[in-house]
C-alpha positions as CSV (number, residue, x, y, z in Angstrom):
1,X,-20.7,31.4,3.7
2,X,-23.9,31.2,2.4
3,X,-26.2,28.3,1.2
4,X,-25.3,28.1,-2.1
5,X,-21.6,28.4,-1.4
6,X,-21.8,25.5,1.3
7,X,-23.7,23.0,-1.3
8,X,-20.6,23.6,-3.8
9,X,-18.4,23.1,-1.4
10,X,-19.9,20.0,-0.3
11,X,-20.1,18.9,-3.7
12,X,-16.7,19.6,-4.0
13,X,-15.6,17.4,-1.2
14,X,-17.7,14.5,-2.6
15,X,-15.8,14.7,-5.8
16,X,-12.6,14.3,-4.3
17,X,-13.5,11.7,-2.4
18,X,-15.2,9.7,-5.2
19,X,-11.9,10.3,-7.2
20,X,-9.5,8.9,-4.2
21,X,-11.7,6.1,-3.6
22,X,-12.1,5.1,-7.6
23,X,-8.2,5.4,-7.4
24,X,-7.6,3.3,-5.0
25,X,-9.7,0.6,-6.3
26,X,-7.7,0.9,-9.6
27,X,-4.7,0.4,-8.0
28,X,-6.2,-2.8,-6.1
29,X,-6.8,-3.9,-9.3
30,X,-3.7,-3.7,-11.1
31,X,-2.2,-5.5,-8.1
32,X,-4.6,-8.0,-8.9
33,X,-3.6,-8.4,-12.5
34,X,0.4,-8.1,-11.8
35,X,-0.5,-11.1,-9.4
36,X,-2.7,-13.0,-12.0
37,X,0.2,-12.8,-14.6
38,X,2.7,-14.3,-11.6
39,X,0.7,-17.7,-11.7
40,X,0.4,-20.5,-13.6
41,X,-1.3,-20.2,-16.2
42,X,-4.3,-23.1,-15.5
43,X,-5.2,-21.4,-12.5
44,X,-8.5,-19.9,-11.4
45,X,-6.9,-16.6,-11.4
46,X,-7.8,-15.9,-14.7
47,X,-11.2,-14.8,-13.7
48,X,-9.5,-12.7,-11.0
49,X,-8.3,-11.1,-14.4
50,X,-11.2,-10.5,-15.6
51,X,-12.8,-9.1,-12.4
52,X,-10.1,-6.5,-12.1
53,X,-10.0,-5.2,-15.6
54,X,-13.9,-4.9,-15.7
55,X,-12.8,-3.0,-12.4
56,X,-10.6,-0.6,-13.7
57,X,-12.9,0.5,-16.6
58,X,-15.5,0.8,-14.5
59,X,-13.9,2.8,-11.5
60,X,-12.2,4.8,-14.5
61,X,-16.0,5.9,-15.6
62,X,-16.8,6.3,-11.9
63,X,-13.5,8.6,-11.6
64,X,-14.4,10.4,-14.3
65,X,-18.0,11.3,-13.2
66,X,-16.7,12.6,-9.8
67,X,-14.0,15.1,-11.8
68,X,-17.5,16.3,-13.9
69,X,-18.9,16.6,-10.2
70,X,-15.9,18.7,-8.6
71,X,-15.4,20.6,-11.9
72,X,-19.4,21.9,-12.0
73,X,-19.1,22.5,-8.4
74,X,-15.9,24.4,-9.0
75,X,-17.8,26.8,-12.0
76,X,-20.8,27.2,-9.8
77,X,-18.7,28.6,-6.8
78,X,-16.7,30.8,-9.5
79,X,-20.9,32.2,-10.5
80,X,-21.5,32.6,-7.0
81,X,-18.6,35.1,-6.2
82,X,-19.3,36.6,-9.9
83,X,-22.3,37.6,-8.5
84,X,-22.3,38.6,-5.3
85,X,-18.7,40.8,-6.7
């Protein structure tokens, strides 16, 4: 494998681990607002609400940038067997 090959690949693994860990916060998050709609309504869960919906949009932006990351990795990997084919 060469250089260029081992970079994408890398790049690759950073992707899908930026993805698993974005979805994992989401899902601590929507446990947070199931939980936050179980309790009474004056209680300083709300802005637990809050925090976990500002949460999920941003680890949705996050997920998205690290499917950008594996997807470019994934096209430069295809160039690099173009070209050495």
């Amino acid at each position: 494998m060469d250089v260029g090959s081992a970079v994408s690949g890398s790049a690759v693994t950073q992707g899908l681990i930026g993805m698993q860990r974005s979805q994992t916060e989401i899902s601590k998050s929507a446990q947070q607002i199931l939980k936050a709609g179980m309790t009474e309504r004056d209680n300083p869960a709300q802005n637990d609400l809050v925090e976990s919906l500002v949460n999920i949009k941003v680890q949705t932006q996050i997920f998205d940038a690290s499917a950008k990351i594996v997807k470019a990795a994934d096209e430069t990997i295809g160039t690099l067997l173009n070209a050495k084919a």
